[in-house]
N, C-alpha and C positions, 0 to 999 in steps of 0.2 A: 524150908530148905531151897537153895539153888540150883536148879539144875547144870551138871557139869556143863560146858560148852565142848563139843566135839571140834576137832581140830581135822584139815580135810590137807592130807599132804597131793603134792602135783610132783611129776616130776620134770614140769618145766612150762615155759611158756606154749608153748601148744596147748595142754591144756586149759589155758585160761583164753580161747581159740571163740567162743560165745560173746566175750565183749566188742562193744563197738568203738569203745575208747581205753584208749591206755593213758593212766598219767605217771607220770615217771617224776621220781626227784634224780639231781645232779651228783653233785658229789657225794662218794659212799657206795652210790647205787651205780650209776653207769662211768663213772671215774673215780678215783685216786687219788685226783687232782694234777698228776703227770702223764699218766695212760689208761687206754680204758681198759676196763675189766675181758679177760676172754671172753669173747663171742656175741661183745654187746653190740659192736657196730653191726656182724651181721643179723641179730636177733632186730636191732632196730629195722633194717632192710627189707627180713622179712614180715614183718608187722607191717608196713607201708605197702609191702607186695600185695599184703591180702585184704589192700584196703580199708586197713582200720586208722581213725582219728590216734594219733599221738599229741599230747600236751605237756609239758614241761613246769612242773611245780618247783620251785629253789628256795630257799631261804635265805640265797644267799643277799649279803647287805647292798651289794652292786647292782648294776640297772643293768637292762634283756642287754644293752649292747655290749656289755660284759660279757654274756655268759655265751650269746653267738660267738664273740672271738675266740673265747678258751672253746667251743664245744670244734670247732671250725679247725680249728691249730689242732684237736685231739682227732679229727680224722670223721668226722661227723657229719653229715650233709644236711644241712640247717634247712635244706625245702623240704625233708622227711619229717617236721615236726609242724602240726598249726599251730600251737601256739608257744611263746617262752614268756612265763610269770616268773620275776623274781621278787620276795618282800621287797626289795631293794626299789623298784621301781615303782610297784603299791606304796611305796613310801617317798618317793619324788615326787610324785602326782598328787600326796594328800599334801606335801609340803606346797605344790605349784596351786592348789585349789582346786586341781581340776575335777569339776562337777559330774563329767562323765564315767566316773569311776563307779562300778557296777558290785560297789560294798556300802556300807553304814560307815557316818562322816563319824569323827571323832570332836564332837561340839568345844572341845579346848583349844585345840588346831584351828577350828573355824573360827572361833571370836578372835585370835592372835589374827588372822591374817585381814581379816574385815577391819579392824583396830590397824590395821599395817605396823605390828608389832612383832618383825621378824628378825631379830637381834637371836641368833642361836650359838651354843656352845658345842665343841662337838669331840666326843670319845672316836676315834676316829680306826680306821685302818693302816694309813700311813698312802693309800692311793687314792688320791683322787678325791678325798674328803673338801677341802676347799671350794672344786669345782661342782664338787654333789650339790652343795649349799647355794652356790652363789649361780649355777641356772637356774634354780629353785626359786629364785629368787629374797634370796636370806641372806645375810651377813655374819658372817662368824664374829665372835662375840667372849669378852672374857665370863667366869661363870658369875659375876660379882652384878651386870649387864644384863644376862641372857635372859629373855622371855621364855627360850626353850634348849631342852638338849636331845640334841640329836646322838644317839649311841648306833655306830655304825661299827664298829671292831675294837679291840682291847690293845693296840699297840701304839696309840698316841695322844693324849690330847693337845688340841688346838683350838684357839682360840681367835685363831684369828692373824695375829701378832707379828709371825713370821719367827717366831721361839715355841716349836713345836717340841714338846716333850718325848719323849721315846722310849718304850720299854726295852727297844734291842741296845741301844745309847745307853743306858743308866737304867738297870730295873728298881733299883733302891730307888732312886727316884721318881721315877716313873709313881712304882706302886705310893710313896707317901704324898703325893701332889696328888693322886687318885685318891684316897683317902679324903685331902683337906678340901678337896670339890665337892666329894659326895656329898659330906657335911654342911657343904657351905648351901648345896642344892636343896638339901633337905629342910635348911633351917629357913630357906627362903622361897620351898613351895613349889620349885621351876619344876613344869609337867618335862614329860619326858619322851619321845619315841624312839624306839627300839626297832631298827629296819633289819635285824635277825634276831631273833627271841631265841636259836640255842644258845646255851648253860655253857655248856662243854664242845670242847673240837673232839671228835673219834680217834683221838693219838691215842699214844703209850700212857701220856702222863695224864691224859685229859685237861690237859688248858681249857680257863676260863673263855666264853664267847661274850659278845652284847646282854645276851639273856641274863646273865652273871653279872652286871652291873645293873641292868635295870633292879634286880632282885635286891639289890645293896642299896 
């Protein structure tokens, strides 16, 4: 038999007053996505008051300087955090090489880019996908081309082209050109990363995320 696991309730952050580190995820947790939640920005203040480390863990698909401007614009004071990780930017960095990255390389990543075989496809967000790519030093790429796909949001792909497909523009379409890619991806082996691994967005309806296609 298992022993049940006891469940230890708080009635707030004070009680968790022992740690030396806070890590916090973004959205959900201390925003919305429009405003922040009651009593986060003063909760963050005093956490920093009583000198503890805060770190910022996201998933989100965008790079840190993403997520300083939305936290910045929400009323946040970006020198009350050491650090801001978003997958998004662990994920520019494995695309750029960079060796000082303080995780385990993904050996498929590394032989494309040593081969200088950086033709990528990409599931995109509809912001700033292009430019994600192409500081990276990648080229966007049809999926018939691609060495690799990059799945960063569920509302576009592109290719490259400058005929960017759109889920808000045409979802029928959208969704069956998503389809004849996967397909096409599959039948031809193109590895994949995923610079946010959720499934679902926290809405009403739960909209599919990145994670939702990698899984397809």
């Amino acid at each position: 038999r298992t022993a049940a696991l006891s469940m230890k309730y708080i009635n707030g952050v004070k009680d968790l007053s022992d740690y030396s580190t806070y890590l916090l995820d973004m959205w959900g947790v201390m925003h919305n996505g429009s405003t922040p939640y009651d009593g986060v920005l003063q909760t963050v203040k005093e956490i920093r008051k009583a000198g503890k480390d805060i770190i910022i863990l996201s998933n989100s698909s965008k790079r840190t300087d993403n997520a300083i401007k939305t936290l910045t614009k929400l009323g946040f004071d970006i020198e009350d955090f050491d650090q801001i990780i978003t997958s998004g930017e662990i994920g520019f960095r494995m695309l750029c090489g960079d060796s000082s990255l303080q995780c385990s390389s993904w050996n498929v990543l590394t032989y494309l880019i040593a081969e200088n075989r950086k033709k990528a496809f990409v599931f995109g967000s509809g912001d700033g996908d292009e430019e994600y790519c192409n500081k990276a030093g990648w080229t966007l790429s049809t999926i018939d081309d691609a060495d690799l796909i990059i799945a960063r949001g569920t509302f576009t792909l592109n290719d490259g082209s400058g005929n960017v497909i759109s889920k808000k523009h045409d979802v029928d379409h959208y969704n069956e050109m998503l389809e004849i890619t996967l397909k096409k991806a599959a039948s031809k082996k193109i590895p994949m990363l995923v610079t946010n691994p959720d499934r679902v967005r926290p809405d009403e309806d739960l909209p599919p995320m990145p994670g939702a296609i990698g899984d397809a």
